[in-house]
C-alpha positions as CSV (number, residue, x, y, z in Angstrom):
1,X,21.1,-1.0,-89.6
2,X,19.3,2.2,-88.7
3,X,18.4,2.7,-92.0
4,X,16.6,-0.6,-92.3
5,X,14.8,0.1,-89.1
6,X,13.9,3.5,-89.8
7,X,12.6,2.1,-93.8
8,X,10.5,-0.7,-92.3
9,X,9.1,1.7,-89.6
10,X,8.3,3.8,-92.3
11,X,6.5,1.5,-94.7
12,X,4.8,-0.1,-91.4
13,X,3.2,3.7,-91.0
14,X,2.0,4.3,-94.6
15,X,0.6,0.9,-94.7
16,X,-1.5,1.3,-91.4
17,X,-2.5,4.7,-92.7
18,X,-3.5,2.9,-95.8
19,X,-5.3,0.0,-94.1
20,X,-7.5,3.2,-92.1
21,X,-8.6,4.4,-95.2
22,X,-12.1,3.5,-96.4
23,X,-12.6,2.8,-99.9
24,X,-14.7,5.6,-101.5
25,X,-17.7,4.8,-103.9
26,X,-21.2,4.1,-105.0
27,X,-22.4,2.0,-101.6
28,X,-26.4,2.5,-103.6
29,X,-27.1,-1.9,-104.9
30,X,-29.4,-0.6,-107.2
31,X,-27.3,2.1,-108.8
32,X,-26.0,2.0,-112.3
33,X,-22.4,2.2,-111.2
34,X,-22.6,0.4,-107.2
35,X,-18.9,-0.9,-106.6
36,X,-19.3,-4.1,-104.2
37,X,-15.6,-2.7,-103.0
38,X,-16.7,0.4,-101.9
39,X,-17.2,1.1,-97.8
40,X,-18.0,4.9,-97.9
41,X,-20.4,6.5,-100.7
42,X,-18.8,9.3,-102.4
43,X,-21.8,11.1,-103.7
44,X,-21.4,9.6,-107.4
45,X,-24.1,7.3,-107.4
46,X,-26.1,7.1,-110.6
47,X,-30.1,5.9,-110.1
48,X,-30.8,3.4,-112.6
49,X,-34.1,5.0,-113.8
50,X,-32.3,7.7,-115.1
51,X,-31.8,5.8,-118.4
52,X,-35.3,5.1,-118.6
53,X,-36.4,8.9,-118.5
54,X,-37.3,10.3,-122.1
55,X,-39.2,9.2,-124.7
56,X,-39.4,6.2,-126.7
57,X,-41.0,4.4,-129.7
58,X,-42.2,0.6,-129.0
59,X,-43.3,-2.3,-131.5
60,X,-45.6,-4.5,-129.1
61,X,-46.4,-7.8,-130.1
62,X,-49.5,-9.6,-129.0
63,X,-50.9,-13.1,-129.8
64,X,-54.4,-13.1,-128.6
65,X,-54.2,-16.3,-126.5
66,X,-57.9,-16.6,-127.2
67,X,-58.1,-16.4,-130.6
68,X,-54.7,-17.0,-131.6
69,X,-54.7,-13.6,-133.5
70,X,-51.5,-11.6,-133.8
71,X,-51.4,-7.7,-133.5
72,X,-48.7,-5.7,-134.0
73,X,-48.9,-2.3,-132.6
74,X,-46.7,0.7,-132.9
75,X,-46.6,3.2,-130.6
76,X,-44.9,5.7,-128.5
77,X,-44.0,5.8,-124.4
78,X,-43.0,8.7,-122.1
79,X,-41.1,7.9,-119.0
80,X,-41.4,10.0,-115.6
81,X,-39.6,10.3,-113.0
82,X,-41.8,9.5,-110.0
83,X,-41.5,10.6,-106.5
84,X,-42.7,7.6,-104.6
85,X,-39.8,5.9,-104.0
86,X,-36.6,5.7,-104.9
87,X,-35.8,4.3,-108.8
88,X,-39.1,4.6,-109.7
89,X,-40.8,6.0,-112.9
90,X,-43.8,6.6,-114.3
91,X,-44.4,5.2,-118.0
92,X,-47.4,6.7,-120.0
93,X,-48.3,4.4,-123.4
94,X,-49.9,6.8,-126.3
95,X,-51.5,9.1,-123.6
96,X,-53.9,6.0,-122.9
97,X,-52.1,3.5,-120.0
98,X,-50.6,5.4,-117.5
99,X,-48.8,2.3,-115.6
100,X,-45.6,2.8,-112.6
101,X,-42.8,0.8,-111.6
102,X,-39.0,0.5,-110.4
103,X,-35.4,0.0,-111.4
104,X,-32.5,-1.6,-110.0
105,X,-29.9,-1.5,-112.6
106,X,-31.3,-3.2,-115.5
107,X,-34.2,-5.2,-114.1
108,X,-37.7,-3.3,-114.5
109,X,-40.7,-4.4,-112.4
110,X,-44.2,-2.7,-113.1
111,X,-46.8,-2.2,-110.2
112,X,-49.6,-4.7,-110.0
113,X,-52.1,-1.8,-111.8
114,X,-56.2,-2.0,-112.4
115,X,-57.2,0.3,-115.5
116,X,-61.0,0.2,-115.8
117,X,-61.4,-3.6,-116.3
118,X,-58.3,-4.6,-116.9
119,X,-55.5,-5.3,-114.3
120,X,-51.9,-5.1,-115.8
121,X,-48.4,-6.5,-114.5
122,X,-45.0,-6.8,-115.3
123,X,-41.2,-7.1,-116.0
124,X,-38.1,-5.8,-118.3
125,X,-35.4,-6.0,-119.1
126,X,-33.1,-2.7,-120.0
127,X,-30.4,-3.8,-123.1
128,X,-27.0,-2.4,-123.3
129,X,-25.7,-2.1,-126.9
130,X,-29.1,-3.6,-128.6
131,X,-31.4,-2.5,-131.5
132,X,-33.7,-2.0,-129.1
133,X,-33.1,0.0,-125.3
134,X,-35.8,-1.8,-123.4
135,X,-37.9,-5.0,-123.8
136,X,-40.8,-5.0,-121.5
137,X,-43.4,-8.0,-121.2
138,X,-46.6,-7.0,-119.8
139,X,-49.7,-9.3,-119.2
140,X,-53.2,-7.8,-118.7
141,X,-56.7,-9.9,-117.3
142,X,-59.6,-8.1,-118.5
143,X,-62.4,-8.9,-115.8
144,X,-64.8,-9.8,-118.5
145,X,-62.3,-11.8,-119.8
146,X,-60.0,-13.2,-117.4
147,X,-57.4,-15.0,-119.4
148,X,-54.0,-13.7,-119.5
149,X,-52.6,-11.7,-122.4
150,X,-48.7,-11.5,-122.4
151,X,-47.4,-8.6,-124.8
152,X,-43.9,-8.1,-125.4
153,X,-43.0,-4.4,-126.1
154,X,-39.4,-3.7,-127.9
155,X,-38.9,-0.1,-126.9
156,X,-36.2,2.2,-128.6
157,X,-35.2,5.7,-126.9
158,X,-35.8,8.8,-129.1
159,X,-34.0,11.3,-126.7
């Protein structure tokens, strides 16, 4: 009988020490690898923008919704990190659009950005086991021309 006693006072003790201890992860929503579970960060939190940092080669695609012309362009992208807030990046297009934005995991949103006369917005999407790493669609108004023009760029990393 004193056995029994002492075993379930025993297993009451490791389970109340159990029940004390917080679960240890990435507590950061927007992190790569955030555990709903967790209840204390352990310090492993990856930022989601650090898959977007390197360079990359992009096929846009472009119907002219005036003219109903199609362009393809090819091109290349390099992707900053930025210091403006946390998860964003900066994302330069053939040294000639300089445009910023933010991650949270694998949604990309660009900054509502004015480049001479053009204003340019955006989303994307980041692709896990694709042909492709990134699809971004980006719509610019040119002031002397204020009609929307969606182009879809398919982006593949290069390092």
């Amino acid at each position: 009988m004193n056995k029994l006693l002492l075993g379930v006072f025993w297993v009451s003790v490791g389970l109340t020490i159990y029940s004390c201890t917080p679960i240890r992860g990435c507590t950061e929503e927007t992190a790569d690898n955030f555990s709903i579970n967790a209840e204390e960060d352990d310090g492993t939190c990856i930022p989601s923008r650090d898959k977007l940092i390197g360079n990359f080669t992009y096929t846009a695609l472009w119907t002219d919704v005036v003219t109903a012309n199609d362009t393809i362009v090819l091109g290349t992208i390099q992707v900053t990190e930025a210091n403006t807030a946390h998860n964003a990046f900066n994302m330069n297009f053939d040294g000639s659009l300089f445009l910023q934005g933010s991650v949270a995991q694998n949604n990309i949103v660009f900054e509502y950005h004015t480049f001479g006369t053009s204003t340019y917005t955006g989303t994307g999407t980041w692709l896990a086991n694709d042909s492709v790493d990134a699809v971004l669609a980006i719509t610019y108004t040119n002031s002397l021309l204020p009609v929307p023009q969606p182009i879809a760029y398919y982006c593949t990393k290069v390092n």
